[in-house]
SEVO-844188 format. One record per residue (C-alpha): residue in one letter; z, y, x. Coordinates in steps of 0.1 Angstrom, whole numbers, padded with zeros to 4 digits, always signed. Example, Ala and Ser with C-alpha at 12.3 -4.5 7.8 and 13.67 -1.06 7.14 Angstrom:
BEGIN
A+0078-0045+0123/S+0071-0011+0137/
//
This chain:
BEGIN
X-0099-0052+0382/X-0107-0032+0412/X-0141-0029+0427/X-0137-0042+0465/X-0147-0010+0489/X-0137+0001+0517/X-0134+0038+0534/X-0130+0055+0570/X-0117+0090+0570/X-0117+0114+0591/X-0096+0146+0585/X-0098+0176+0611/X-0062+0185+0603/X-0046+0154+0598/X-0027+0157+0633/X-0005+0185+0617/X+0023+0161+0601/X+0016+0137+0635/X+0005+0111+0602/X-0035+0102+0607/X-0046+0080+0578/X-0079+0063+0597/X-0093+0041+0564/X-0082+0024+0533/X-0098-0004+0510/X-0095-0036+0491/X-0109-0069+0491/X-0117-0102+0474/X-0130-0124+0502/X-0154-0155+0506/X-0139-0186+0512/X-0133-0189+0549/X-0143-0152+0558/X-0122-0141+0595/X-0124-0112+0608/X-0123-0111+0644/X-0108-0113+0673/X-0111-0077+0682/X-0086-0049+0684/X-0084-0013+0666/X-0071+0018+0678/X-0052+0028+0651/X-0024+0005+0630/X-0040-0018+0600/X-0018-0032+0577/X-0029-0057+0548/X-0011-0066+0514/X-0022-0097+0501/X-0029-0094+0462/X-0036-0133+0455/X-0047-0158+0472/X-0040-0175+0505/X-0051-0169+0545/X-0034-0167+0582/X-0030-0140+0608/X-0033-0149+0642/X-0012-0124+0667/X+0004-0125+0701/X-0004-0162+0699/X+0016-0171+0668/X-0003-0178+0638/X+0006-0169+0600/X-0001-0188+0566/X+0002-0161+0540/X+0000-0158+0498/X+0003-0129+0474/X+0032-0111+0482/X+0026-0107+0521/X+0022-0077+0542/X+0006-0079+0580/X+0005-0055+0605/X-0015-0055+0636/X-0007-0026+0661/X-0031-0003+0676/X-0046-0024+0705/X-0034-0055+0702/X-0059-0086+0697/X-0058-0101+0657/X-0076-0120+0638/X-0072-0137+0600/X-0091-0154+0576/X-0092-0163+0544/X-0084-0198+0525/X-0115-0219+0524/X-0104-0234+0489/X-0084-0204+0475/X-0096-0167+0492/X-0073-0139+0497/X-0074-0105+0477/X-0063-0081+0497/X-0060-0039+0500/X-0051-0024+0535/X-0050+0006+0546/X-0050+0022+0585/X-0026+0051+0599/X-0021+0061+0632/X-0002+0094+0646/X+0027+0103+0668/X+0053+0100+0635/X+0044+0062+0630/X+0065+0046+0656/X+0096+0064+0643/X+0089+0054+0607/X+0081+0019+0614/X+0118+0017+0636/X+0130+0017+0598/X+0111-0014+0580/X+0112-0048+0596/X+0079-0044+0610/X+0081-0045+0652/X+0056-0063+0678/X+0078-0095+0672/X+0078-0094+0638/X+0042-0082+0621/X+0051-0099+0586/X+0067-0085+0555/X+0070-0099+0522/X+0074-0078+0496/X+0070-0087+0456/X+0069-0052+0443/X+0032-0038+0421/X+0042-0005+0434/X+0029-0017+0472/X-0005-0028+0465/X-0008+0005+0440/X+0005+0032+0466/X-0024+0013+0493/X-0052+0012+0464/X-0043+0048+0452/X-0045+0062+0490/X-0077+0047+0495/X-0091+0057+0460/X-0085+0093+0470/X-0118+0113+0472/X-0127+0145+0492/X-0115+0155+0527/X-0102+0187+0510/X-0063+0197+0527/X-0051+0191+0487/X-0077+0157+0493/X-0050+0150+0524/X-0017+0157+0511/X-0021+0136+0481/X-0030+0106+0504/X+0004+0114+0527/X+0020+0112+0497/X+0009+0079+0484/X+0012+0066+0519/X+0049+0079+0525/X+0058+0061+0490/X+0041+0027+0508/X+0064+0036+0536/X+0095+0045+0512/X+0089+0011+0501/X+0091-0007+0534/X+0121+0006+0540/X+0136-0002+0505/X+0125-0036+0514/X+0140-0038+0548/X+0167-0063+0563/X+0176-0038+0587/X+0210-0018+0579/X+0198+0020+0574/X+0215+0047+0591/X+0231+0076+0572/X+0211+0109+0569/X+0218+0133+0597/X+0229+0154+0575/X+0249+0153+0540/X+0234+0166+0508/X+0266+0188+0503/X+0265+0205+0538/X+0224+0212+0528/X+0232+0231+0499/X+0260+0249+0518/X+0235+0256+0547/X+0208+0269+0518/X+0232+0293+0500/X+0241+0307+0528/X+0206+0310+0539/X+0196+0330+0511/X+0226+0353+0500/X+0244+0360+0538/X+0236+0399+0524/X+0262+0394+0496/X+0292+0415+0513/X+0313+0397+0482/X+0304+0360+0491/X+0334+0340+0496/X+0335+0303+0512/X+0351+0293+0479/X+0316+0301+0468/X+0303+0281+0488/X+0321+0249+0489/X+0314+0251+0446/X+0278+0255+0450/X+0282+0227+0477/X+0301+0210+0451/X+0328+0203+0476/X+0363+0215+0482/X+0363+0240+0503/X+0384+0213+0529/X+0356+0191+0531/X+0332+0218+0536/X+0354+0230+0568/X+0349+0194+0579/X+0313+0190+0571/X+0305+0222+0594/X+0329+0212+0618/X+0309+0179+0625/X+0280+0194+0619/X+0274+0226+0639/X+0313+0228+0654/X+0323+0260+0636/X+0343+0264+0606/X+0318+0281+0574/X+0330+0318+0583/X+0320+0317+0618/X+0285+0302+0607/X+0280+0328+0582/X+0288+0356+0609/X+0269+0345+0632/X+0239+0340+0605/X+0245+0379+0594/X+0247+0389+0630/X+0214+0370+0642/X+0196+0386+0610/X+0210+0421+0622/X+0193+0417+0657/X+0163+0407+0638/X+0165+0439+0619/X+0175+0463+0651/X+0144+0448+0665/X+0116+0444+0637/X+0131+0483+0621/X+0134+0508+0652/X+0140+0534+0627/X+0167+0520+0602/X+0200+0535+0603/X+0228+0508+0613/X+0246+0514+0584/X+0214+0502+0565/X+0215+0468+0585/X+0250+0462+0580/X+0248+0464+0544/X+0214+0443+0544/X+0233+0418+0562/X+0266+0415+0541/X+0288+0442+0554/X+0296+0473+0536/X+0320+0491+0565/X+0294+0502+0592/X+0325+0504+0616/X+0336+0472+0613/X+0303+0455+0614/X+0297+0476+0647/X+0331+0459+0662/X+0317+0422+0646/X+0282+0429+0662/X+0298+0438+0697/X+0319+0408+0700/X+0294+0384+0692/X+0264+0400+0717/X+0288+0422+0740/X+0269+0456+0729/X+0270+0480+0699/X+0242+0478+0677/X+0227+0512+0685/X+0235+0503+0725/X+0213+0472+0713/X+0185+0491+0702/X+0183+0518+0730/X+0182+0488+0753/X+0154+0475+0736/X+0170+0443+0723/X+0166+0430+0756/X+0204+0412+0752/X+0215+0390+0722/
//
């Protein structure tokens, strides 16, 4: 059985991933212990392990057993308390930061609804592990994101609310990722492509038409000619043919007449201008 404690921390980078984990703990109370009223600036949610209590918020008042999550917003007036014949267990943990509203929009938490019921040993366990984190190391940091995005993972499991569809499709990622890394291959074709994709190459047309409103080969020369004014600029002194062939195109001449169309100058009219147009 845990040890009840209960930590504040206070990360100097934690803003980066707009996630700020503010403390963490767990609890057996005394019979009848409340806590507040009084506000924090920061979100505090509470699973209840066993046991019984209530959470008064926005005038409405909770009774709550094992299986319960609360959540009381950053300054917004609570209060709870525990059973005076059977106390609450409980862990909670605190998170604030400019990504929580978005994440929240997900679960069925909202300022009308601060309850969640959830009968899952993985919620309590993601809380308990966050807050049993020691160290304000950045390895210290990124292991308590990652127990508190599996609590959030959870919430949204959990969730009544129908969940929208990624924005974009696994398929069209891996099609988006190969030609990332291999736009230099002059022997690529979208056939390629669409197998790596695992896709006919059909779907992958539509998939990049409703994605980025251009069939595959116009993506992947635009790619090649946006890495080619990368080059012009970042390598004053490589030949042109050079960059063609870095960027997948083994006739100079024609990746000359390509480069042109796209940016309305040659490549070396490009450089002598100083990349100034694109």
């Amino acid at each position: 059985m845990e040890e009840p404690f209960k930590k504040f921390f206070n990360f100097p980078h934690a803003n980066m991933n707009g996630i700020v984990i503010n403390t963490g703990g767990i609890s057996q109370t005394e019979p009848n212990h409340i806590w507040g009223p009084g506000i924090r600036t920061y979100y505090l949610m509470h699973y209840v392990i066993s046991g019984t209590g209530w959470y008064h918020v926005s005038k409405n008042q909770y009774q709550l057993k094992a299986g319960d999550l609360f959540l009381g917003y950053p300054n917004e007036v609570i209060y709870y308390g525990a059973d005076i014949k059977n106390p609450w267990k409980y862990c909670w943990v605190g998170f604030s930061g400019l990504d929580i509203p978005g994440i929240l929009k997900y679960t069925d938490f909202s300022k009308k609804n601060h309850i969640m019921h959830i009968e899952d040993p993985n919620v309590p366990d993601a809380i308990i592990s966050l807050a049993n984190c020691y160290g304000m190391s950045m390895v210290d940091y990124f292991s308590m994101l990652g127990h508190l995005n599996n609590l959030f993972a959870l919430l949204i499991k959990y969730s009544k609310k129908e969940q929208p569809q990624a924005v974009r499709n696994i398929h069209l990622d891996r099609a988006v990722a190969y030609f990332d890394n291999c736009f230099s291959n002059s022997r690529m074709t979208i056939e390629d492509v669409a197998e790596y994709a695992e896709v006919s190459s059909n779907h992958l047309y539509r998939l990049f038409m409703e994605a980025f409103s251009l069939p595959p080969i116009k993506y992947l020369t635009q790619l090649r000619i946006r890495e080619a004014c990368k080059m012009i600029r970042d390598l004053p002194t490589s030949p042109i043919s050079l960059i063609a062939y870095s960027v997948g195109y083994d006739d100079p001449l024609y990746f000359s007449k390509v480069f042109k169309k796209l940016t309305h100058v040659s490549p070396s009219e490009y450089r002598k201008n100083g990349a100034a147009k694109s």
